[in-house]
N, CA, C and O of each residue as an XYZ file, in Angstrom:
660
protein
N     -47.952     80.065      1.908
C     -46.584     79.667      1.667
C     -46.028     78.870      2.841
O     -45.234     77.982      2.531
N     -46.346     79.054      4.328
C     -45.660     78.406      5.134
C     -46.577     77.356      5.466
O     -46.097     76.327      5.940
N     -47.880     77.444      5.288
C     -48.391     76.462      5.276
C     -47.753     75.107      4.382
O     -47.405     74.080      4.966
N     -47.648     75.283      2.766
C     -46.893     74.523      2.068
C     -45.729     73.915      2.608
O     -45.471     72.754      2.289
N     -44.699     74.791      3.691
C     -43.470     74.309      3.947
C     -43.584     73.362      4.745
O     -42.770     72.465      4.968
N     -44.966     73.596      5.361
C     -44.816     72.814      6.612
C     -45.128     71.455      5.634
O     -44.183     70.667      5.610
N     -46.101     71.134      4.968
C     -46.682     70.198      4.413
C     -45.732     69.377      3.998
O     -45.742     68.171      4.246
N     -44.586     70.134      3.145
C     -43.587     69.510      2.406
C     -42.489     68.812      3.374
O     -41.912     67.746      3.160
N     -42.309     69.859      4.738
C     -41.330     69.280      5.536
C     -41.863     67.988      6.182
O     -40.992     67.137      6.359
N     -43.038     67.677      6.551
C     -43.941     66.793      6.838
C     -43.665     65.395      6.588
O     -43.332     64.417      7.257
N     -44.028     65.766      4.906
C     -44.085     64.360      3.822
C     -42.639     64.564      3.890
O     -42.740     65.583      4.574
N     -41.615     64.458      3.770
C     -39.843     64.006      3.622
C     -39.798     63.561      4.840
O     -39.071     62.582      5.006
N     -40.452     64.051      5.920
C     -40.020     63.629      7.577
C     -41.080     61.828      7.069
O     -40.551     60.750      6.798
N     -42.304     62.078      7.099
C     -42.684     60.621      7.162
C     -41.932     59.858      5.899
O     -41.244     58.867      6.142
N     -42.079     60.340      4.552
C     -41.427     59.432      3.352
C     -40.073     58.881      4.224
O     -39.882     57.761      4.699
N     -39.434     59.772      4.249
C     -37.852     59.916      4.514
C     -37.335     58.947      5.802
O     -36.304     58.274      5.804
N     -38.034     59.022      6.577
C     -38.325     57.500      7.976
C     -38.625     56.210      7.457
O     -37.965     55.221      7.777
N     -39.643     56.169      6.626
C     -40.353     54.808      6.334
C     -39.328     54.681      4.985
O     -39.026     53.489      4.920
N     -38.669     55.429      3.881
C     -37.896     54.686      3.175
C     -36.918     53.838      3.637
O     -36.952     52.656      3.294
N     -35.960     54.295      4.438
C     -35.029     53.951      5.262
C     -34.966     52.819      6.236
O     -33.971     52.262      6.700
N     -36.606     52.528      6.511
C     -36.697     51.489      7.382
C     -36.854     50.586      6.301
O     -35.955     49.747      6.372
N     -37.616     50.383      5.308
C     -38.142     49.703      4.719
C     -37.206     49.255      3.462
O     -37.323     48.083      3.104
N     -36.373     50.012      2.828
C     -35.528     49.609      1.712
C     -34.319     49.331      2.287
O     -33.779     48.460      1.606
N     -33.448     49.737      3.465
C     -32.049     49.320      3.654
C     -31.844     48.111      3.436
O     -30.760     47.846      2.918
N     -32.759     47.007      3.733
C     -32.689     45.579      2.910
C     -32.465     45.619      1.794
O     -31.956     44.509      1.640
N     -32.460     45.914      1.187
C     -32.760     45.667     -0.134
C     -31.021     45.983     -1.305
O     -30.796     45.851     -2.508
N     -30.092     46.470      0.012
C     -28.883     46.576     -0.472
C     -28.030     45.907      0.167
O     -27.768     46.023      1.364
N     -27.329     44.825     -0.969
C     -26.239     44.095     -0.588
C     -24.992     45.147      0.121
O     -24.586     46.177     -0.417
N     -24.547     44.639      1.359
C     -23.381     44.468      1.912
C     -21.816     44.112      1.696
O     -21.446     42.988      2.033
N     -21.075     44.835      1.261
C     -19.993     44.529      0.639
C     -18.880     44.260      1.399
O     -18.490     45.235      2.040
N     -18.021     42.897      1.579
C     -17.242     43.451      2.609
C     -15.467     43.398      2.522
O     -15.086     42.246      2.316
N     -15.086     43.738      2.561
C     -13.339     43.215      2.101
C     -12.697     42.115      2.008
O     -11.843     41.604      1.285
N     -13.455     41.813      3.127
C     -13.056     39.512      2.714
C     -13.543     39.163      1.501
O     -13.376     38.018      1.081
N     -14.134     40.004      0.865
C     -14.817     39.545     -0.842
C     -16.379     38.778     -0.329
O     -16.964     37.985     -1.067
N     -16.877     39.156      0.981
C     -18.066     37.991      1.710
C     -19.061     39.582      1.264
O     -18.925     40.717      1.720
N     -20.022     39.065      0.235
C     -20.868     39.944      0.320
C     -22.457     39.238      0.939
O     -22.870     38.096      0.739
N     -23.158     40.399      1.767
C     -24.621     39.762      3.051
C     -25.303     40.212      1.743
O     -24.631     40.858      0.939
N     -26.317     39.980      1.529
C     -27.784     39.456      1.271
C     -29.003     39.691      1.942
O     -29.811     38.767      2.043
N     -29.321     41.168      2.566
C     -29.941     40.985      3.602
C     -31.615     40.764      3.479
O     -32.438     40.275      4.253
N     -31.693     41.223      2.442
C     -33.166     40.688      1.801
C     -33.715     39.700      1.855
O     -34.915     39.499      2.043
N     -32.305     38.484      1.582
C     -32.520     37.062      1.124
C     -32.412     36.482      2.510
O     -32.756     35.313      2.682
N     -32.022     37.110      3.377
C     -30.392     36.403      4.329
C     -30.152     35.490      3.977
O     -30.857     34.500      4.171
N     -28.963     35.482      3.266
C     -28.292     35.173      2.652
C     -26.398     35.307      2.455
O     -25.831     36.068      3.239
N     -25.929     34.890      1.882
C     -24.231     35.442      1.485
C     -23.783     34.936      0.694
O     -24.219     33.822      0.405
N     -22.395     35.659     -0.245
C     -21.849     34.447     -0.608
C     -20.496     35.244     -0.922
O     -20.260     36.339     -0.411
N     -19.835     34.750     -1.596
C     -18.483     35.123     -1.865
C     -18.244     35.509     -3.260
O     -18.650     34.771     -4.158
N     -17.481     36.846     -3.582
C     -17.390     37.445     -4.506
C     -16.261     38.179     -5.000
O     -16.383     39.403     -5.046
N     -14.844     37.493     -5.498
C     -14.242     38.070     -5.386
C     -13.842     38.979     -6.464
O     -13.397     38.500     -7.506
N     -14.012     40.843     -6.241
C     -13.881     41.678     -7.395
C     -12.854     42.108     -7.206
O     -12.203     41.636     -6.274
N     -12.243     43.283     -8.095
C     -11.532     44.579     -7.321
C     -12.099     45.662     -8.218
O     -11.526     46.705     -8.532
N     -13.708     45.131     -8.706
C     -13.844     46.550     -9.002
C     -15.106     46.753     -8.250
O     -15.523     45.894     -7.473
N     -15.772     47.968     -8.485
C     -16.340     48.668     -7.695
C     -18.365     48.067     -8.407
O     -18.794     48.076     -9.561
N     -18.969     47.706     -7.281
C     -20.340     46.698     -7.737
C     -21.732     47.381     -7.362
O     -21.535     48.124     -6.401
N     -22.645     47.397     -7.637
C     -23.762     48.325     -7.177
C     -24.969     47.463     -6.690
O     -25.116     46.623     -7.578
N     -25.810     47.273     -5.822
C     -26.841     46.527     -5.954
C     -28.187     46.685     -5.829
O     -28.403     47.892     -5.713
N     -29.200     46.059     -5.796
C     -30.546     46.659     -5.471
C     -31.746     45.184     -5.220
O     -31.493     43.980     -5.204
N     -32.916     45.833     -5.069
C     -33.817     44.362     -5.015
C     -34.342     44.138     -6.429
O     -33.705     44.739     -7.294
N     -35.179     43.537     -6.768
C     -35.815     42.741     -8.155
C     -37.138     43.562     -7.780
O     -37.576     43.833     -6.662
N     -37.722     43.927     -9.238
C     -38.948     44.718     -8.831
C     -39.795     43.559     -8.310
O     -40.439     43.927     -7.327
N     -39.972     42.519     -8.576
C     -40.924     41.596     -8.270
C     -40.530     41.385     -6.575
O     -41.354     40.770     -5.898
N     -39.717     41.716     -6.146
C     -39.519     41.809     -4.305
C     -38.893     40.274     -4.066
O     -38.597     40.133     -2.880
N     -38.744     39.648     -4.492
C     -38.087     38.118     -4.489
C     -36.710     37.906     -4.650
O     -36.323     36.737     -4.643
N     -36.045     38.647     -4.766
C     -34.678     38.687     -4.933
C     -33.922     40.199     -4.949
O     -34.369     41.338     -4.812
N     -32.437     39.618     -5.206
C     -31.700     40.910     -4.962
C     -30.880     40.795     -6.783
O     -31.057     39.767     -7.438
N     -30.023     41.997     -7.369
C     -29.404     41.882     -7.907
C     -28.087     42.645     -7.543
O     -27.959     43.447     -6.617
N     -26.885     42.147     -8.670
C     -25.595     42.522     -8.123
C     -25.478     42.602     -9.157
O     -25.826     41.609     -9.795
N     -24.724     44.245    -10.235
C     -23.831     44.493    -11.298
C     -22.488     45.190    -10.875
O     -22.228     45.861     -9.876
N     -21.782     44.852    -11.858
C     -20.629     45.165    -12.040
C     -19.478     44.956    -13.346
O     -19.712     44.122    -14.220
N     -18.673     45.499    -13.365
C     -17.661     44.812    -14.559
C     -17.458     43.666    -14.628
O     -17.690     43.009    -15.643
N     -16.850     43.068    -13.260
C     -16.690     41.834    -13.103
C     -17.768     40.382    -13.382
O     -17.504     39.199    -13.596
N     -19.071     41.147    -13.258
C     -20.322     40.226    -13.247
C     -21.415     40.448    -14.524
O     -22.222     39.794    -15.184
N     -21.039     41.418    -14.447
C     -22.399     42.365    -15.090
C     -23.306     42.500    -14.726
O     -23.553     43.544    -14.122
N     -24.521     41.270    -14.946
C     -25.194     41.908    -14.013
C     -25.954     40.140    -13.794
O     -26.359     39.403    -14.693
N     -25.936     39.889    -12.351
C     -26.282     38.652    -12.122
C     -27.698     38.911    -10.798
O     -27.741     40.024    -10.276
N     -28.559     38.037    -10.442
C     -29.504     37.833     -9.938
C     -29.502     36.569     -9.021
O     -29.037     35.431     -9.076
N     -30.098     37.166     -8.324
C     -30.256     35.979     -6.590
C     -31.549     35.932     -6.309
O     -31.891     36.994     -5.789
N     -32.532     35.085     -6.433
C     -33.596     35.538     -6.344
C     -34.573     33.563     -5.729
O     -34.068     32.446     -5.838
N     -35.760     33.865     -5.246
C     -36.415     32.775     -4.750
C     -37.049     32.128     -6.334
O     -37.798     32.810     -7.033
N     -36.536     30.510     -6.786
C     -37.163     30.178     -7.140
C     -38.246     29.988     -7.442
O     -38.876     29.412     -6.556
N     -38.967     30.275     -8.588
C     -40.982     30.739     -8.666
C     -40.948     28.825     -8.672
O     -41.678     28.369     -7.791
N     -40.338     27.923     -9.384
C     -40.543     26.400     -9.947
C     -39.467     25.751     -9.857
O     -38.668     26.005    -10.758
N     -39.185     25.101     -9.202
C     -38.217     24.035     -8.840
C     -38.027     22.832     -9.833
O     -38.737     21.833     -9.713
N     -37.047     22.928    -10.838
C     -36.329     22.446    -11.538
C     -35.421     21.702    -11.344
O     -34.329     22.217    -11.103
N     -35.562     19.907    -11.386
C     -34.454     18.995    -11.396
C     -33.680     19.344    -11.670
O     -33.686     20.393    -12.314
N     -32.353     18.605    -11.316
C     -31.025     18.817    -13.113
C     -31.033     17.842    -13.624
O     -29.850     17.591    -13.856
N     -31.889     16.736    -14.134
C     -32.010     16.422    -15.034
C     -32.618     17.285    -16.289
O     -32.319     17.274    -17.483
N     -33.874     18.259    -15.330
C     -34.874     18.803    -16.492
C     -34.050     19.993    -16.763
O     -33.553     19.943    -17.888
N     -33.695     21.222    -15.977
C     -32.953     22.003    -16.450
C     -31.276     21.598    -17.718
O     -30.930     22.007    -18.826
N     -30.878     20.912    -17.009
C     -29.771     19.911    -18.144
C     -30.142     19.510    -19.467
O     -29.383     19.606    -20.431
N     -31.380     19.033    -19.517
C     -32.356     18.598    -20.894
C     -32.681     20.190    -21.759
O     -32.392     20.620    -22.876
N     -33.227     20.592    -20.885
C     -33.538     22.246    -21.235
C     -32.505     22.974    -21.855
O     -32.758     23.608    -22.879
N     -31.213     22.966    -21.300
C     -29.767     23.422    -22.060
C     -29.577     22.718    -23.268
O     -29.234     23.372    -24.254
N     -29.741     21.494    -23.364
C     -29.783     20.895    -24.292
C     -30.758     20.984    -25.669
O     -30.652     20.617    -26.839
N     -31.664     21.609    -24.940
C     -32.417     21.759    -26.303
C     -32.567     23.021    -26.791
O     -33.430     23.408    -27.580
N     -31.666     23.661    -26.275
C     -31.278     25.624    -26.357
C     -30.259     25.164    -27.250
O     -29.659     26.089    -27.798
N     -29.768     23.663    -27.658
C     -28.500     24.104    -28.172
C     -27.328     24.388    -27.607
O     -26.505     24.928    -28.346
N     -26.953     24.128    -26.256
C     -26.238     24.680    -25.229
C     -24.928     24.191    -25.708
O     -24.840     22.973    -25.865
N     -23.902     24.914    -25.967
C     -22.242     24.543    -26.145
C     -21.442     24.577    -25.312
O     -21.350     25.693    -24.802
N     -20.572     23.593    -24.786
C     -19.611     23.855    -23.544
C     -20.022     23.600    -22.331
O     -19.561     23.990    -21.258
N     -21.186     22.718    -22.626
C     -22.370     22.475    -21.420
C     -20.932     21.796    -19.989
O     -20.045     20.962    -20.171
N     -21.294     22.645    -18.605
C     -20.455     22.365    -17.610
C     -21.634     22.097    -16.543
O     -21.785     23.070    -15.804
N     -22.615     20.895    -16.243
C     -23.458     20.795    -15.479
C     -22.779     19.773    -14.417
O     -22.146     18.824    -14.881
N     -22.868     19.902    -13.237
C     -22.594     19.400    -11.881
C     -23.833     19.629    -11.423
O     -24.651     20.455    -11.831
N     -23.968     18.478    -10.135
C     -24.895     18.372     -9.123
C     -24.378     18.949     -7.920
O     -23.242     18.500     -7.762
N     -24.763     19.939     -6.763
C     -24.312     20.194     -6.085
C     -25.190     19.400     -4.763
O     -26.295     18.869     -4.878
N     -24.329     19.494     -3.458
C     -25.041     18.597     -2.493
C     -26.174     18.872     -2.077
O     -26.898     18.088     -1.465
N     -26.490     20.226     -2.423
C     -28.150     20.942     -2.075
C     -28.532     21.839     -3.226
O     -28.747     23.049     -3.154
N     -28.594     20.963     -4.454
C     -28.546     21.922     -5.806
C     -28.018     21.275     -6.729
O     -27.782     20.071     -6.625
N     -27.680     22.163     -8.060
C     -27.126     21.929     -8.910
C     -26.235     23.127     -9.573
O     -26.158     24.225     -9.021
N     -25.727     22.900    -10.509
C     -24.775     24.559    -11.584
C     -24.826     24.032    -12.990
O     -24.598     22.880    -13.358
N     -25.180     25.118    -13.739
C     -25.150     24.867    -15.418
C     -24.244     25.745    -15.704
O     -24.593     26.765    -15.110
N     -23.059     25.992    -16.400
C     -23.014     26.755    -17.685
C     -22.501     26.434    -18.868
O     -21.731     25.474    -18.891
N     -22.729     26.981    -19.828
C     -22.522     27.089    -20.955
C     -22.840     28.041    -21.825
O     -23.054     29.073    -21.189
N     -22.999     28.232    -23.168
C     -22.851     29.279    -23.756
C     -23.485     28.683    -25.315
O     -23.411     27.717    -26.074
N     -24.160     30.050    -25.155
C     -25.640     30.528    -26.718
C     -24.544     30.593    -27.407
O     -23.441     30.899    -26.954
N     -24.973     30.121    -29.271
C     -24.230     30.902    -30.584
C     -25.342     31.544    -31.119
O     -26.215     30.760    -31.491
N     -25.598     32.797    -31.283
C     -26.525     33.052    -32.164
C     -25.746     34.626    -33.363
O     -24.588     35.038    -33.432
N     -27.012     35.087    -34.099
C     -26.382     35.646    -35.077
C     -26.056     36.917    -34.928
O     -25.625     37.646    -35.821
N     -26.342     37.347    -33.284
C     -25.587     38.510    -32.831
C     -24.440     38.245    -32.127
O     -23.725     39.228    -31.936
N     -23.973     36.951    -31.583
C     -22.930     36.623    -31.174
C     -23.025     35.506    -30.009
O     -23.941     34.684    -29.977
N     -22.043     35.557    -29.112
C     -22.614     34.713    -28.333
C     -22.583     35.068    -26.906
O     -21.696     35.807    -26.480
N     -23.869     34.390    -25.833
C     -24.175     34.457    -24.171
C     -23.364     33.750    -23.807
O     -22.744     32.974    -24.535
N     -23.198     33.900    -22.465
C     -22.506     32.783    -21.295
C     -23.639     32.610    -20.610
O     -24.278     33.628    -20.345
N     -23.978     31.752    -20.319
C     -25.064     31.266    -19.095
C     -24.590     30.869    -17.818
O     -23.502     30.294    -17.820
N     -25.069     31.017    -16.895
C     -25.025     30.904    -15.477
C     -26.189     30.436    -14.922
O     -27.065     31.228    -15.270
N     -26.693     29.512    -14.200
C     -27.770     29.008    -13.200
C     -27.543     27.743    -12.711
O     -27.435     26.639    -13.246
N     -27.472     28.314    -11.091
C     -26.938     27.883     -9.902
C     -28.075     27.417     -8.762
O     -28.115     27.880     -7.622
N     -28.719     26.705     -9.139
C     -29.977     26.145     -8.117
C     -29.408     25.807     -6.705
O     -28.254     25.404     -6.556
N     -30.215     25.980     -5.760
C     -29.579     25.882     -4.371
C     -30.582     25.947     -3.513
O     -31.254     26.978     -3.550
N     -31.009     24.712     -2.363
C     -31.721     24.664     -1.270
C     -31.024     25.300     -0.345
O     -29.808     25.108     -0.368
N     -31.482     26.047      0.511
C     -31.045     26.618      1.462
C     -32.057     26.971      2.763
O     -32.669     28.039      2.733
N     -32.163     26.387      3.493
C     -32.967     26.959      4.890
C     -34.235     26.977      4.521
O     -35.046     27.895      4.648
N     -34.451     25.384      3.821
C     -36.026     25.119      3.258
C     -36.338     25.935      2.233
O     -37.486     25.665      1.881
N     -35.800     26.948      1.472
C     -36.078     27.530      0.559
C     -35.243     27.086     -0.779
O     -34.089     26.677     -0.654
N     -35.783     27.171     -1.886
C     -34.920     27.044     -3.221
C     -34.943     28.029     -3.536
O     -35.976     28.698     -3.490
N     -33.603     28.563     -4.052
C     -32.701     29.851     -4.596
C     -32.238     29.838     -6.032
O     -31.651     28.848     -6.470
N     -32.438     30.726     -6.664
C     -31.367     30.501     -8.418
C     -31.007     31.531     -8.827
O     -31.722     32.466     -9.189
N     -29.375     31.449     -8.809
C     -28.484     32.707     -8.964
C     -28.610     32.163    -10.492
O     -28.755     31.057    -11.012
N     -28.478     33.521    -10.953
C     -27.801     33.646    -12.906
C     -27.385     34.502    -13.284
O     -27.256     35.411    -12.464
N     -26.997     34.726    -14.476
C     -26.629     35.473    -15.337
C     -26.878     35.248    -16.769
O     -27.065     34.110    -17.199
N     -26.888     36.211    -17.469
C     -26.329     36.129    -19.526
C     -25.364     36.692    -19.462
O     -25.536     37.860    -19.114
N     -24.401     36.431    -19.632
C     -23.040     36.991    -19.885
C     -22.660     37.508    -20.982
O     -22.181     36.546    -21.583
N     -22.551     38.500    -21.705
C     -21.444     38.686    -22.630
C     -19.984     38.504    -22.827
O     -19.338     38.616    -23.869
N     -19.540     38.167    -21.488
C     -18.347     38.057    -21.266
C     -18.107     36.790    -20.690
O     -18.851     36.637    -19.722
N     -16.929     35.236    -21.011
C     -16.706     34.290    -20.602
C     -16.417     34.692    -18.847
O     -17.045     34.363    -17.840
N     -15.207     35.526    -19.031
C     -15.099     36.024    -17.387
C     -16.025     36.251    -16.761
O     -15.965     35.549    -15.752
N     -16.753     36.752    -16.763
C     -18.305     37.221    -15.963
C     -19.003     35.924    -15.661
O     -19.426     35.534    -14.572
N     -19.043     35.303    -16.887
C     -19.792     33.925    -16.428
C     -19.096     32.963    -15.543
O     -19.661     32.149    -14.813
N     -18.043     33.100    -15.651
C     -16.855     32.157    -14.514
C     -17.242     32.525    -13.405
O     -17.824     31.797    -12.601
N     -16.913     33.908    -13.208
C     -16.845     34.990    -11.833
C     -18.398     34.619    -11.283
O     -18.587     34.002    -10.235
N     -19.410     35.071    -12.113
C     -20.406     34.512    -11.285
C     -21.069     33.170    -10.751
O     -21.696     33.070     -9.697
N     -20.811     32.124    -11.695
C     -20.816     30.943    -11.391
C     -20.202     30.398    -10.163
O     -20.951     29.704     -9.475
N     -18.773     30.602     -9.673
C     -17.848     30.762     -8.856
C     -18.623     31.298     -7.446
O     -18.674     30.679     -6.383
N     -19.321     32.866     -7.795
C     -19.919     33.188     -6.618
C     -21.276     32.297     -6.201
O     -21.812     32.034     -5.125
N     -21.477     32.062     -7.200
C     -23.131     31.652     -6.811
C     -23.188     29.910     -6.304
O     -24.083     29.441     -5.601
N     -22.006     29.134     -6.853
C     -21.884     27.974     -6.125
C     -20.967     28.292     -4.407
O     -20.349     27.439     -3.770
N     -21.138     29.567     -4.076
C     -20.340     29.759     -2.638
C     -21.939     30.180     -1.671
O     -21.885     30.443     -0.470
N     -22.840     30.174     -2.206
C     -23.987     30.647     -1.632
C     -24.523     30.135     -0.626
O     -24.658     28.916     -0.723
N     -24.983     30.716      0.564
C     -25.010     29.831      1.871
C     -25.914     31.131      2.687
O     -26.009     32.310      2.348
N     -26.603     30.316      4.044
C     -27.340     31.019      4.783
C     -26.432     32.519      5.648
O     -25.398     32.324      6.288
N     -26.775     33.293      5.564
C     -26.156     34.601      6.336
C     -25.846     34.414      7.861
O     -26.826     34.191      8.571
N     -24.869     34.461      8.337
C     -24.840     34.143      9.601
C     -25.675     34.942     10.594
O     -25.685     36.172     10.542
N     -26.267     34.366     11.357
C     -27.147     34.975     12.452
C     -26.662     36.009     13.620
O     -27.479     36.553     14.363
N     -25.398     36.204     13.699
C     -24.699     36.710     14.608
C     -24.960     38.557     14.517
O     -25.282     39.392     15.363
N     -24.705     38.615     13.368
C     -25.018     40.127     12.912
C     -26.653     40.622     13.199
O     -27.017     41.758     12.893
């Protein structure tokens, strides 16, 4: 029996060290200026809620996600294929895309618009973005027009994490 305790106290002492070192990345930073860190990505961007948001990493280890009321549930993650906006723009287009709102951004681009189908309709979100030699693409499916605003909004504020911290 105390043999066991020891065993058990053991494994939580090593698990319980190495989780902590190893996952605290992996949770966004929330901060009252509405500036939420990215520390996975380093990364940031701006988010302004007043409700309460949860986050975590992407099982694939390449990104982070952020849900909430306000968002639902949107994704930050390293581009696998780097997509013009011409080709992504064409691509909306042949989804059928309604309400198409595509801009070029100065290191990127932003799509949204919005699915009709016969369960109802998506909001789309995808926000391409070079950043610190890397390409980035925030999104969402929205069920909600607000959500798709709100995140669109955040994800064209997306920028390198300041180094100071």
């Amino acid at each position: 029996m105390v043999r066991t305790w020891i065993v058990l106290v053991a494994l939580l002492s090593v698990t319980g060290g190495c989780k902590k070192k190893r996952h605290r990345d992996r949770f966004a930073q929330f901060g009252s200026d509405g500036v939420v860190e990215l520390p996975l990505l380093k990364l940031r961007l701006d988010l302004r809620t007043t409700r309460e948001m949860i986050s975590g990493g992407l099982w694939d280890g390449d990104g982070m996600g952020l849900s909430g009321a306000d968002v639902g549930a949107m994704r930050i993650e390293v581009a696998k294929t780097v997509q013009s906006f011409e080709d992504a723009r064409d691509q909306a287009r042949t989804l059928r895309a309604r309400n198409l709102q595509a801009a070029e951004l100065p290191d990127g681009w932003s799509l949204v618009y919005d699915l009709g189908s016969s369960t109802g309709v998506s909001y789309v979100v995808q926000v391409r973005r070079d950043l610190g030699g890397k390409t980035y693409l925030c999104s969402t499916l929205a069920t909600d027009p607000h959500q798709a605003n709100v995140v669109a909004e955040a994800c064209r504020t997306l920028r390198p994490a300041r180094s100071d911290r």
